[in-house]
N, CA, C and O atoms as a Tinker XYZ file with bonds, in Angstrom:
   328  protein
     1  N     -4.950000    2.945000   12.991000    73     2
     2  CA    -3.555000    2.554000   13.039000    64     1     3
     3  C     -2.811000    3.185000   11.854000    63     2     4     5
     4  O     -3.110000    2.924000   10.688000    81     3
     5  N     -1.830000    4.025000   12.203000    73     3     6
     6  CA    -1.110000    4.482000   11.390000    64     5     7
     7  C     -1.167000    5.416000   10.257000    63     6     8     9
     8  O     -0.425000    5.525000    9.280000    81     7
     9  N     -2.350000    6.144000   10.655000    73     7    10
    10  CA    -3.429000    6.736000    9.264000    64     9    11
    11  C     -2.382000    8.236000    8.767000    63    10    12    13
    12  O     -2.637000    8.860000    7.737000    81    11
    13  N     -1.432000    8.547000    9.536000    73    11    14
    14  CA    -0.443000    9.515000    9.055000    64    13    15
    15  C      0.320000    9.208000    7.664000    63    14    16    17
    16  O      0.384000   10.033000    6.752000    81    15
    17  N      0.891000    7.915000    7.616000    73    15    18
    18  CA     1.715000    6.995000    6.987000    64    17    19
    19  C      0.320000    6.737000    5.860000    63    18    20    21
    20  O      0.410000    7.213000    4.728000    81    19
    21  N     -0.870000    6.003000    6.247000    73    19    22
    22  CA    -1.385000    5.342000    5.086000    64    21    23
    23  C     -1.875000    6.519000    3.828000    63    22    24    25
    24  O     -2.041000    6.257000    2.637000    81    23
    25  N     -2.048000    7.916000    4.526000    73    23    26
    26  CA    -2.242000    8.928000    3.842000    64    25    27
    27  C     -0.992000    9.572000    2.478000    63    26    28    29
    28  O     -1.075000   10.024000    1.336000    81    27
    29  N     -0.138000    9.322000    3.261000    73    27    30
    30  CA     1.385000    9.385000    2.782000    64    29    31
    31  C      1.344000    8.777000    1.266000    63    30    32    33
    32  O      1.397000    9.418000    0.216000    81    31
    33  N      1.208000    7.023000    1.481000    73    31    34
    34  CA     1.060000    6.075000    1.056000    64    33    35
    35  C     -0.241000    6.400000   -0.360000    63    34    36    37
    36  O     -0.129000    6.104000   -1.549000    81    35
    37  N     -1.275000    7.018000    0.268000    73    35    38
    38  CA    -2.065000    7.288000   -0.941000    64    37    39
    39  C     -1.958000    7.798000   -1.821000    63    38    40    41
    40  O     -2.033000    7.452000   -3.000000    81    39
    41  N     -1.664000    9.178000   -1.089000    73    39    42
    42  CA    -0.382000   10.044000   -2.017000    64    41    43
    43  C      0.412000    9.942000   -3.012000    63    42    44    45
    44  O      0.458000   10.677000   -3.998000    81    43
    45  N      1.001000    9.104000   -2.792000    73    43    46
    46  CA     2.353000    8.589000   -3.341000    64    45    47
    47  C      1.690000    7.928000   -4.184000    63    46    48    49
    48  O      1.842000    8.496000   -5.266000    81    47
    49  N      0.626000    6.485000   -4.368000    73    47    50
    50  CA    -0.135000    5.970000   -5.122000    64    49    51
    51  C     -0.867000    6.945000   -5.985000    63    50    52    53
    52  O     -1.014000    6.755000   -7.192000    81    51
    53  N     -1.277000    7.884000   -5.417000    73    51    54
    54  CA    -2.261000    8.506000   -6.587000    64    53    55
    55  C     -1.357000    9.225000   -7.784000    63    54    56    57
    56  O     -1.797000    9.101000   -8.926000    81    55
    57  N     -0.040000   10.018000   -7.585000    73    55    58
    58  CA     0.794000   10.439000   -7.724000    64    57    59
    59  C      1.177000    9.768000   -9.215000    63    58    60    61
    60  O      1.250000   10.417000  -10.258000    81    59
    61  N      1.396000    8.374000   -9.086000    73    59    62
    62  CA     2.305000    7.355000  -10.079000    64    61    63
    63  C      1.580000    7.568000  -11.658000    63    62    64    65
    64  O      2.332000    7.884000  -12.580000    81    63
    65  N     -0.001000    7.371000  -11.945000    73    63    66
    66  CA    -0.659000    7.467000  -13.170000    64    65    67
    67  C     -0.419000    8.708000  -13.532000    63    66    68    69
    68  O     -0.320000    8.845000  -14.751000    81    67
    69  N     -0.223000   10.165000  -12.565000    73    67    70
    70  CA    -0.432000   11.741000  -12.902000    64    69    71
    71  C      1.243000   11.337000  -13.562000    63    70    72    73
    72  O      1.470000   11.953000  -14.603000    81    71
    73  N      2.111000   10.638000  -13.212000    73    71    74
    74  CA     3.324000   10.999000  -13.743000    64    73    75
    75  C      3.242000   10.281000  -14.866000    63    74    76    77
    76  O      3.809000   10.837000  -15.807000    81    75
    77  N      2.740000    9.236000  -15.126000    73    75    78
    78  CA     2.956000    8.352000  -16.264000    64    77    79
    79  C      3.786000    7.173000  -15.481000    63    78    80    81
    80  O      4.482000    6.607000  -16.324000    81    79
    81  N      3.933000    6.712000  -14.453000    73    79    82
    82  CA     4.905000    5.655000  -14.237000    64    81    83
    83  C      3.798000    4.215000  -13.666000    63    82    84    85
    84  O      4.032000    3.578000  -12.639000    81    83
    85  N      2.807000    3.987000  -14.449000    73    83    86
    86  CA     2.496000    2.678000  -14.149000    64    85    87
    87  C      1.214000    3.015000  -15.233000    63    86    88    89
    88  O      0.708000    4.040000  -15.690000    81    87
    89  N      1.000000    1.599000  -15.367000    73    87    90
    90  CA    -0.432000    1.247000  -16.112000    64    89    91
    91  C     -1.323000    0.249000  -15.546000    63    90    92    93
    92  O     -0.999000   -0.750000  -14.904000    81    91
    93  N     -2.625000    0.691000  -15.904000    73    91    94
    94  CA    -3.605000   -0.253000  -15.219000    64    93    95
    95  C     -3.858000    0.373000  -13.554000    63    94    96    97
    96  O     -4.123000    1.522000  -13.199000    81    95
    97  N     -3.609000   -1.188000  -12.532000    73    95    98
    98  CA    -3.153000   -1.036000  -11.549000    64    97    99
    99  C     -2.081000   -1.561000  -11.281000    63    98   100   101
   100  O     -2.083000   -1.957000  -10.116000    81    99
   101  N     -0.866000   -1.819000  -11.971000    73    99   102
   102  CA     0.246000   -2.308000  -12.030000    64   101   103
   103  C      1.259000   -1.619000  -11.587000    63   102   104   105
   104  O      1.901000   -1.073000  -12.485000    81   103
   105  N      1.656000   -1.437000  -10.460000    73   103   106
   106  CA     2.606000   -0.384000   -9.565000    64   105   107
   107  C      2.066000   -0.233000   -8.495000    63   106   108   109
   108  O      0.852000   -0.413000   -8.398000    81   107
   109  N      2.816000    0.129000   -7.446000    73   107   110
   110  CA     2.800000    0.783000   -6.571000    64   109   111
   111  C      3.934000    1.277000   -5.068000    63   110   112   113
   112  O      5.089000    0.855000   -5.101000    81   111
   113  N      3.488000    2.148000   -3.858000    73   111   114
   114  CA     4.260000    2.369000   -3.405000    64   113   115
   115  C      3.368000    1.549000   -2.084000    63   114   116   117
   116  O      2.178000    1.263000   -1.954000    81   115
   117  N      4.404000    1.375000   -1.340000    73   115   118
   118  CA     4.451000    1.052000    0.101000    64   117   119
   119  C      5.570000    1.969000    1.443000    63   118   120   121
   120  O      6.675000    2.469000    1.232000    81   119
   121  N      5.016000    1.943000    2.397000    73   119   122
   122  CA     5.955000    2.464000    3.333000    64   121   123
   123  C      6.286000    2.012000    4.649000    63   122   124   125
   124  O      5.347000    2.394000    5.347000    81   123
   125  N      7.124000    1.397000    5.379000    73   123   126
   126  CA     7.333000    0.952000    6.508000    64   125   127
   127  C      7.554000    1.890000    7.666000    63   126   128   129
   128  O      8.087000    2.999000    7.704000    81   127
   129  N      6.962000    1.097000    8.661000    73   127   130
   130  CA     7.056000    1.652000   10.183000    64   129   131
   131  C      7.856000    0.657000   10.257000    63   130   132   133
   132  O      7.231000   -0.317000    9.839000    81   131
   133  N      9.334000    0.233000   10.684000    73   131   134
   134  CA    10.150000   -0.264000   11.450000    64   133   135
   135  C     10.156000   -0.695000   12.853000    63   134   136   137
   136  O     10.467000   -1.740000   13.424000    81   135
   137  N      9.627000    0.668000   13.294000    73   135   138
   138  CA     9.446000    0.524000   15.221000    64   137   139
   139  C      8.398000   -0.373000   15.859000    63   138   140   141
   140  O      8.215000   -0.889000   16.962000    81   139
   141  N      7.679000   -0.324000   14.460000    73   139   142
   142  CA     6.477000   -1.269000   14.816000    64   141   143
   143  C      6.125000   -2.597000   13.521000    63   142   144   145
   144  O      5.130000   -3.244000   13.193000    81   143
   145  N      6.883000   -2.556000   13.288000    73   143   146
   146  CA     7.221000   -4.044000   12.209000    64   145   147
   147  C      6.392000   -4.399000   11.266000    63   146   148   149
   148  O      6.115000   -5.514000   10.824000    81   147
   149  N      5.792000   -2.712000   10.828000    73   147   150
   150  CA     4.778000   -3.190000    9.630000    64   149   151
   151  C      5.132000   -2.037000    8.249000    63   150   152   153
   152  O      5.897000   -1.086000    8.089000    81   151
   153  N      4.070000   -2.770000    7.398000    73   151   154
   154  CA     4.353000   -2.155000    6.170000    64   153   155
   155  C      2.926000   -1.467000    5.701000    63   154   156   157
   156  O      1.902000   -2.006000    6.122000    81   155
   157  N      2.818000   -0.434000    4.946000    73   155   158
   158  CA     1.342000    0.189000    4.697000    64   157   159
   159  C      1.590000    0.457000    2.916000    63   158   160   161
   160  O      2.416000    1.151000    2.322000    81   159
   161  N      0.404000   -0.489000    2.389000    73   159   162
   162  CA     0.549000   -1.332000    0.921000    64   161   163
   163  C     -0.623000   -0.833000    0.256000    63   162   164   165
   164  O     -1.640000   -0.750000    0.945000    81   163
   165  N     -0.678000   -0.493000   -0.924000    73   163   166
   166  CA    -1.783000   -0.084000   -1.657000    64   165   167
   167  C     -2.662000   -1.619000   -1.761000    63   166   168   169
   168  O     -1.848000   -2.497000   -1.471000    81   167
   169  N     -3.546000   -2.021000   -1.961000    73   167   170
   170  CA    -4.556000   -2.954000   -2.248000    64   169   171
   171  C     -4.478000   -3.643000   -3.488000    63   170   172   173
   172  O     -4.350000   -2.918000   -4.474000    81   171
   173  N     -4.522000   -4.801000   -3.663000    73   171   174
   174  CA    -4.546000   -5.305000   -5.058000    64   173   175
   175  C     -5.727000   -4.964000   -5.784000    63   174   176   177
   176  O     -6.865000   -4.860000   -5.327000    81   175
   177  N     -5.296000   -4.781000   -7.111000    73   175   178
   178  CA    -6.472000   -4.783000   -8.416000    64   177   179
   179  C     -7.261000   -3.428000   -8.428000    63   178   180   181
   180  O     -7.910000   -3.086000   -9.417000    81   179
   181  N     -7.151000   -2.398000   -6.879000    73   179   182
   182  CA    -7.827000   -1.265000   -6.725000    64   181   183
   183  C     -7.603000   -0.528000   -8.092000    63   182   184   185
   184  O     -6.722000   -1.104000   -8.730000    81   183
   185  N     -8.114000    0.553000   -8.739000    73   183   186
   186  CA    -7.987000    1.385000   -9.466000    64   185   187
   187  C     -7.715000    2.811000   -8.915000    63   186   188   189
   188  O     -8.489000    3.360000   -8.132000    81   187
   189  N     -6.563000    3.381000   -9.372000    73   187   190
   190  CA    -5.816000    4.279000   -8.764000    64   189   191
   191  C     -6.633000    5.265000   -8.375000    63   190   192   193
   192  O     -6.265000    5.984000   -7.446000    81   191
   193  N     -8.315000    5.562000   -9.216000    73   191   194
   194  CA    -8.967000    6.370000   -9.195000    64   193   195
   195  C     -9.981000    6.358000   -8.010000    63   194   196   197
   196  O    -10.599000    7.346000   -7.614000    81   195
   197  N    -10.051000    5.285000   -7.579000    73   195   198
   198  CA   -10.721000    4.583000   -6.670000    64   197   199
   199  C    -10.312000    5.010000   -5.387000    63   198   200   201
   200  O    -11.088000    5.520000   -4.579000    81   199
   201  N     -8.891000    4.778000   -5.145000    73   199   202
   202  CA    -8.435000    4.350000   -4.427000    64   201   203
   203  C     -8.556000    5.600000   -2.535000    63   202   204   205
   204  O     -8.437000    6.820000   -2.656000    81   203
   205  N     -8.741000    5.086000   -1.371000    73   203   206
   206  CA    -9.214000    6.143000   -0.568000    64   205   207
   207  C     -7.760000    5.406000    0.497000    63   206   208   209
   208  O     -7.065000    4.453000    0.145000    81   207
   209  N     -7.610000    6.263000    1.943000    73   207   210
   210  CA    -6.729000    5.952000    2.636000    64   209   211
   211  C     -7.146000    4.626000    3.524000    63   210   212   213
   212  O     -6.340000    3.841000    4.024000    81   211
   213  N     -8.669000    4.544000    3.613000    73   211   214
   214  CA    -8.932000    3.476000    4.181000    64   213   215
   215  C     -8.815000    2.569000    3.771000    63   214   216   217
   216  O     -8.978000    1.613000    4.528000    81   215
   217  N     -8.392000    2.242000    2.029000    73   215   218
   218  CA    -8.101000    0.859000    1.664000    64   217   219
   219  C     -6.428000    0.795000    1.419000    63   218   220   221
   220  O     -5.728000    0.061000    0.722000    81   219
   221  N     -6.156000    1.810000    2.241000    73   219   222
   222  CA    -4.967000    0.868000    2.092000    64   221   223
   223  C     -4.915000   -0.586000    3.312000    63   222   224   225
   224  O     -5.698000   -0.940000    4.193000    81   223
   225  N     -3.414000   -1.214000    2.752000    73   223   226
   226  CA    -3.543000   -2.513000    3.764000    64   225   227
   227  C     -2.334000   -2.155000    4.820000    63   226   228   229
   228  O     -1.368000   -1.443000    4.545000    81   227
   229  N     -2.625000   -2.894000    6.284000    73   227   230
   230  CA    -0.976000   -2.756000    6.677000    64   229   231
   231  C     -0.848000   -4.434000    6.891000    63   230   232   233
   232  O     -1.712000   -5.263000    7.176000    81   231
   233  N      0.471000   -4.560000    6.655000    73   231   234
   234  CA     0.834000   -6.062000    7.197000    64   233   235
   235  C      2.002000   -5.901000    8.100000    63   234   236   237
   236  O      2.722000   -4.936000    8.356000    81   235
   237  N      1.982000   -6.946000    8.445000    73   235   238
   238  CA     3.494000   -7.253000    9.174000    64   237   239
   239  C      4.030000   -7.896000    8.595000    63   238   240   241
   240  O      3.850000   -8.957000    7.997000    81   239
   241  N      5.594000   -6.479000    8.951000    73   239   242
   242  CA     6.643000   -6.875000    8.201000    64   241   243
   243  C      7.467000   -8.030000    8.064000    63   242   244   245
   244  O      8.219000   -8.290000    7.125000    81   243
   245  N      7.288000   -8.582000    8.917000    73   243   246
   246  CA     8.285000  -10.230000    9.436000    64   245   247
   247  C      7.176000  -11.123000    8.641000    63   246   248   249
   248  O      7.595000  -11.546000    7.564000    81   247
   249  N      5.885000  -11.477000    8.960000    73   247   250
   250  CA     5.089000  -12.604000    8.580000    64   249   251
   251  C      4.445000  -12.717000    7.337000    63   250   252   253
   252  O      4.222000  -13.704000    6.635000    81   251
   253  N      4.018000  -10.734000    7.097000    73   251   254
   254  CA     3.495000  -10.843000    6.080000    64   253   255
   255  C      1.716000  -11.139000    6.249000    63   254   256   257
   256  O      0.956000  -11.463000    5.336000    81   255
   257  N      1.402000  -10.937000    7.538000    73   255   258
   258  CA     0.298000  -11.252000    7.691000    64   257   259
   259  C     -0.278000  -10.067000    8.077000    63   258   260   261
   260  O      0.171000   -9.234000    8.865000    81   259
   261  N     -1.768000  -10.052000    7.182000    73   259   262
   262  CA    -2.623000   -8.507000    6.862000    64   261   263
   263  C     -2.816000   -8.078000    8.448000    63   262   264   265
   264  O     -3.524000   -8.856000    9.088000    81   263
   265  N     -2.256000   -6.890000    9.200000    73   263   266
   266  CA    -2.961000   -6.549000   10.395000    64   265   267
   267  C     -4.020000   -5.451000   10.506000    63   266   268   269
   268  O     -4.377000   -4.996000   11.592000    81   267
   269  N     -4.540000   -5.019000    9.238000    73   267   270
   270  CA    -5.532000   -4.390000    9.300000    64   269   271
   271  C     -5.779000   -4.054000    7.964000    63   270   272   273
   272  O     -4.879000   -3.768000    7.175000    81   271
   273  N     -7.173000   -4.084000    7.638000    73   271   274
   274  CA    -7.721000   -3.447000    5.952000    64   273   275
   275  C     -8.878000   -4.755000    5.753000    63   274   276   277
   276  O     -8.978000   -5.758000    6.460000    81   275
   277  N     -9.705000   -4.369000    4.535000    73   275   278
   278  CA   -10.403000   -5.252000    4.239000    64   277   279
   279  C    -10.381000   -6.125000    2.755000    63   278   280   281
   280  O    -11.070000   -6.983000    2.204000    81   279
   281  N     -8.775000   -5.112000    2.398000    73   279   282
   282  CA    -8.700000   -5.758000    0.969000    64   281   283
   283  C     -7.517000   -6.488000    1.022000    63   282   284   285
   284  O     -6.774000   -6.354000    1.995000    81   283
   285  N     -7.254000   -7.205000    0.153000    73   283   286
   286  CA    -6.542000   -8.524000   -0.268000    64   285   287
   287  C     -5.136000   -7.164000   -0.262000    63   286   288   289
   288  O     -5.603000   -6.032000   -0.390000    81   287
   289  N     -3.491000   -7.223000   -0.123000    73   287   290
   290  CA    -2.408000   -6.124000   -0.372000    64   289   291
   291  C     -2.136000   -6.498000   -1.493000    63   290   292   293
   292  O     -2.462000   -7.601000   -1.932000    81   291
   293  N     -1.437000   -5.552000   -2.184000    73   291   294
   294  CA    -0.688000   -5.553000   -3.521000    64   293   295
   295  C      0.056000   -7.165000   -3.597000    63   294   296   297
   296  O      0.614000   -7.640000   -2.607000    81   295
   297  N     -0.019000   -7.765000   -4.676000    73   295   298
   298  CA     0.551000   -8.945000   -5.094000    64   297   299
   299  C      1.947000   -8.863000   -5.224000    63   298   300   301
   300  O      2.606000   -9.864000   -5.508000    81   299
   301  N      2.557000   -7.551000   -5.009000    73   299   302
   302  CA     3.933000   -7.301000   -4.750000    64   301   303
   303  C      4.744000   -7.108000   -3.253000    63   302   304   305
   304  O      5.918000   -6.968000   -2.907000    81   303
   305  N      3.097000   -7.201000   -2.413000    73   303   306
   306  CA     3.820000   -7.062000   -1.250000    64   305   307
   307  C      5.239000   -8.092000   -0.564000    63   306   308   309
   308  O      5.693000   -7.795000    0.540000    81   307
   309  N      5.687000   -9.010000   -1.183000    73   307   310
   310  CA     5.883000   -9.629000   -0.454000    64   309   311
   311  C      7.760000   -8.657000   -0.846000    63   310   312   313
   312  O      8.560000   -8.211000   -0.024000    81   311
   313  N      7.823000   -8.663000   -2.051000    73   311   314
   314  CA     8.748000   -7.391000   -2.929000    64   313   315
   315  C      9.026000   -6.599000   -1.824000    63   314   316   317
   316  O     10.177000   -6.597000   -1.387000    81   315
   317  N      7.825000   -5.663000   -1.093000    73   315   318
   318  CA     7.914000   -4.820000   -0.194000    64   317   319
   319  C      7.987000   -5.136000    0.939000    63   318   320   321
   320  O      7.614000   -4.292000    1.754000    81   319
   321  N      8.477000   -6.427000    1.439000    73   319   322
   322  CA     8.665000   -6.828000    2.395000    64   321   323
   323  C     10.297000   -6.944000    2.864000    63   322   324   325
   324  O     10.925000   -6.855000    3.919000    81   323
   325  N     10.524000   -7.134000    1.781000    73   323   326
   326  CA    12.467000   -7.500000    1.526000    64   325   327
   327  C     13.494000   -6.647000    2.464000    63   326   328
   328  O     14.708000   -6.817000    2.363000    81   327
């Protein structure tokens, strides 16, 4: 589901430490599918170095409820829900 976007999404995550714009695992990006009412979220607590396309999370955008991944989403998702 959506592995165009979650790749995107990794991207963009791996991206943030090479620039200097986050520390730790404290940041990140997310990206929405609209047409299909979800959001694709980096993983909480992952380490940026770590991090692969399969962990990202997707939820839905309305509930907020994980529709696919095996890790817990960013503790900001709900931020990225807005």
């Amino acid at each position: 589901m959506l592995e165009e976007l979650k790749q995107q999404v990794l991207e963009a995550n791996l991206a943030l430490p090479r620039h200097g714009l986050v520390v730790f695992t404290w940041g990140n990006v997310s990206a929405v599918d609209r047409e299909q009412g979800l959001v694709v979220i980096k993983p909480s607590g992952v380490s940026y170095e770590a991090m692969k396309r399969d962990d990202m999370v997707v939820v839905d955008l309305e509930s907020g409820e994980v529709r696919e991944g095996n890790m817990r989403p960013s503790s900001d998702t709900d931020t990225h829900r807005a």
